[in-house]
C-alpha positions as a Python dict, from the first residue, in 0.01 Angstrom:
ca = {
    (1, 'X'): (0, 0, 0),
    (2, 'X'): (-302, -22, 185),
    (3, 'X'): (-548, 139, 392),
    (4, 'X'): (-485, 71, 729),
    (5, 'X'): (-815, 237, 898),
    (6, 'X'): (-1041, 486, 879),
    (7, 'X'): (-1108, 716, 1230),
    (8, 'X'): (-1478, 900, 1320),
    (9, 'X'): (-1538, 1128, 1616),
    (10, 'X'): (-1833, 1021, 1764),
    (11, 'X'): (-2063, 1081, 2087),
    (12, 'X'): (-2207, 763, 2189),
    (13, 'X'): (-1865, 543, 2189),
    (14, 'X'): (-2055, 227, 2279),
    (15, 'X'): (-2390, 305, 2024),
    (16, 'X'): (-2176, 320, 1761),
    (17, 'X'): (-1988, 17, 1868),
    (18, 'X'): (-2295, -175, 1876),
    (19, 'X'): (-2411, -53, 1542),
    (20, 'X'): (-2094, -166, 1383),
    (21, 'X'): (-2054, -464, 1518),
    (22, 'X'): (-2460, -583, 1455),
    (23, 'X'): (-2490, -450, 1114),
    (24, 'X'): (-2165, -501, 929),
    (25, 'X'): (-1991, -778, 1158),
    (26, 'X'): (-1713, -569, 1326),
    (27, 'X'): (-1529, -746, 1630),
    (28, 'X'): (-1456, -459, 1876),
    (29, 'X'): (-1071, -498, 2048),
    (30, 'X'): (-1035, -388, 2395),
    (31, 'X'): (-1217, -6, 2473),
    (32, 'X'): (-869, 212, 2504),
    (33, 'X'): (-869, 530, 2748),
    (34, 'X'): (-637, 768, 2786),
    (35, 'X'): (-714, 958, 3149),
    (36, 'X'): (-498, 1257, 3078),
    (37, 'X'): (-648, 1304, 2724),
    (38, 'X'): (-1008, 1231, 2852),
    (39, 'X'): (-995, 1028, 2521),
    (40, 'X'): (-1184, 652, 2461),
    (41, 'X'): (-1174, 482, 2156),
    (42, 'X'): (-1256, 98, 2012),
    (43, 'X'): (-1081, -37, 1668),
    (44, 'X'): (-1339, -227, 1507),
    (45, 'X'): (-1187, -535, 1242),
    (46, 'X'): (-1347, -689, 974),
    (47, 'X'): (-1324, -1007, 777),
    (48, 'X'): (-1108, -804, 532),
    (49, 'X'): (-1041, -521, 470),
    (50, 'X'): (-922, -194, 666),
    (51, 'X'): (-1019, -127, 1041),
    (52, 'X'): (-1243, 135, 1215),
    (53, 'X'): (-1128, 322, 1443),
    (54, 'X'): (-1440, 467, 1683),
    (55, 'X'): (-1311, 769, 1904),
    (56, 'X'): (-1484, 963, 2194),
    (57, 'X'): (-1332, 1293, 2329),
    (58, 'X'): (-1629, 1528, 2572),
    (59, 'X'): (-1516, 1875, 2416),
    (60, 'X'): (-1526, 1754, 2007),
    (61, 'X'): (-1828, 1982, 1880),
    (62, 'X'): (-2087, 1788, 1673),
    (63, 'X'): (-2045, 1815, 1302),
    (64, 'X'): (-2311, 2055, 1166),
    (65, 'X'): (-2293, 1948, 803),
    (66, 'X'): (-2670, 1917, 615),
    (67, 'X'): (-2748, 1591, 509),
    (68, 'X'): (-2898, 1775, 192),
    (69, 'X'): (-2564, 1916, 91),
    (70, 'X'): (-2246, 1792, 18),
    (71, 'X'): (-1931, 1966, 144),
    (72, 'X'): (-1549, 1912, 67),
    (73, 'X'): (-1376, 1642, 267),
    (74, 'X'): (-1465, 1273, 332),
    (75, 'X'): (-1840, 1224, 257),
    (76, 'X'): (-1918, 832, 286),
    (77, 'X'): (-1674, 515, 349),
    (78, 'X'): (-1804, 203, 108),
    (79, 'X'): (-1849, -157, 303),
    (80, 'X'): (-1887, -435, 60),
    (81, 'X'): (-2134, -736, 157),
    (82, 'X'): (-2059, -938, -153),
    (83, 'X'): (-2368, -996, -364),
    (84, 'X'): (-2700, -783, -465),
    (85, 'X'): (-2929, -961, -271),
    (86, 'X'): (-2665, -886, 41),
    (87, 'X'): (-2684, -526, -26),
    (88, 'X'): (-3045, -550, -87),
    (89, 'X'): (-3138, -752, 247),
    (90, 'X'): (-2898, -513, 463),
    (91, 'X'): (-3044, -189, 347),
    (92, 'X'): (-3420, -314, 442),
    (93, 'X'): (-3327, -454, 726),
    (94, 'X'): (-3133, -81, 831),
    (95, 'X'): (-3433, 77, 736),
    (96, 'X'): (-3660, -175, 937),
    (97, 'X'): (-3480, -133, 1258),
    (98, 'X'): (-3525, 276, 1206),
    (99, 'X'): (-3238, 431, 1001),
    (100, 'X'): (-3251, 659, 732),
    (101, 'X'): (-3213, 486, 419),
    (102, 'X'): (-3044, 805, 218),
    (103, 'X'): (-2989, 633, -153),
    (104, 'X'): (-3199, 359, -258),
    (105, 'X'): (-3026, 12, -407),
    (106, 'X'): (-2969, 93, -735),
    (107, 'X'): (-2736, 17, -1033),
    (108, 'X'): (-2472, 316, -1038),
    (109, 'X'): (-2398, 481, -1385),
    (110, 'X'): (-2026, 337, -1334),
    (111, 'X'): (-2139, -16, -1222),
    (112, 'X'): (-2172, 6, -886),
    (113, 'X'): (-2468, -192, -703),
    (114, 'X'): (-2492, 17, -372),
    (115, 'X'): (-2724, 162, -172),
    (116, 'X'): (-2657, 468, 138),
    (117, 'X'): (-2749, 463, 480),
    (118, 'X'): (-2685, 670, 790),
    (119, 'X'): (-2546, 546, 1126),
    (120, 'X'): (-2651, 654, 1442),
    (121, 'X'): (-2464, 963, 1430),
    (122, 'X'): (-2523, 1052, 1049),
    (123, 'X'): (-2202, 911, 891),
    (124, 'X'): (-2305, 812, 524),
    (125, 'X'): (-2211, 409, 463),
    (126, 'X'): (-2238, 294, 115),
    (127, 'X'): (-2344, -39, 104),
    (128, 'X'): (-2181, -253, -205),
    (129, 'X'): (-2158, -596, -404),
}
């Protein structure tokens, strides 16, 4: 068994796209609309590993969870980049180009390398050996 993908609701459909695709190497498929749902959406694939499934729908309300707080429910998704110095050179290079850097690189008490960054929208990505 397997995970086959993972969905988000976002607002900017093609922002997030881009972010995906220039941070973490995601190859976009072909946009998908659905007229009579007023519903876009883009799966994004990776090397390995399960896809992302981007979705855009005008009347989903933004999600109003604090960054400060943790609530029930998914939290953060985990990509792995395959070595420290990966995970190290990603994470500087998010926070160069402007995004919020959440949990510094750092050795995890149950041996996880990883640090956390937001995307665009504020979706926590854990970035791992």
């Amino acid at each position: 068994m397997k995970i086959e993908h993972l969905a988000i609701w976002v607002q900017d459909l093609e922002k997030m796209k881009d972010f995906y695709i220039q941070y973490f190497a995601g190859e976009a498929g072909v946009r998908y609309r659905n007229e009579k749902k007023n519903f876009t959406s883009y799966f994004l694939s990776f090397k390995e590993g399960c896809r992302l499934e981007l979705m855009h729908k005008p009347e989903i309300p933004p999600n109003f969870n604090d960054l400060r707080k943790e609530y029930i429910g998914i939290i953060h998704f985990a990509v792995s980049v395959g070595s420290e110095e990966k995970v190290d050179e990603l994470t500087e290079r998010l926070r160069t180009d402007g995004y919020k850097v959440v949990g510094e690189t750092r050795w995890t008490g149950d041996g996880y390398y990883e640090s956390v960054v937001l995307d665009p929208e504020n979706n926590r990505i854990e970035i791992t050996v």
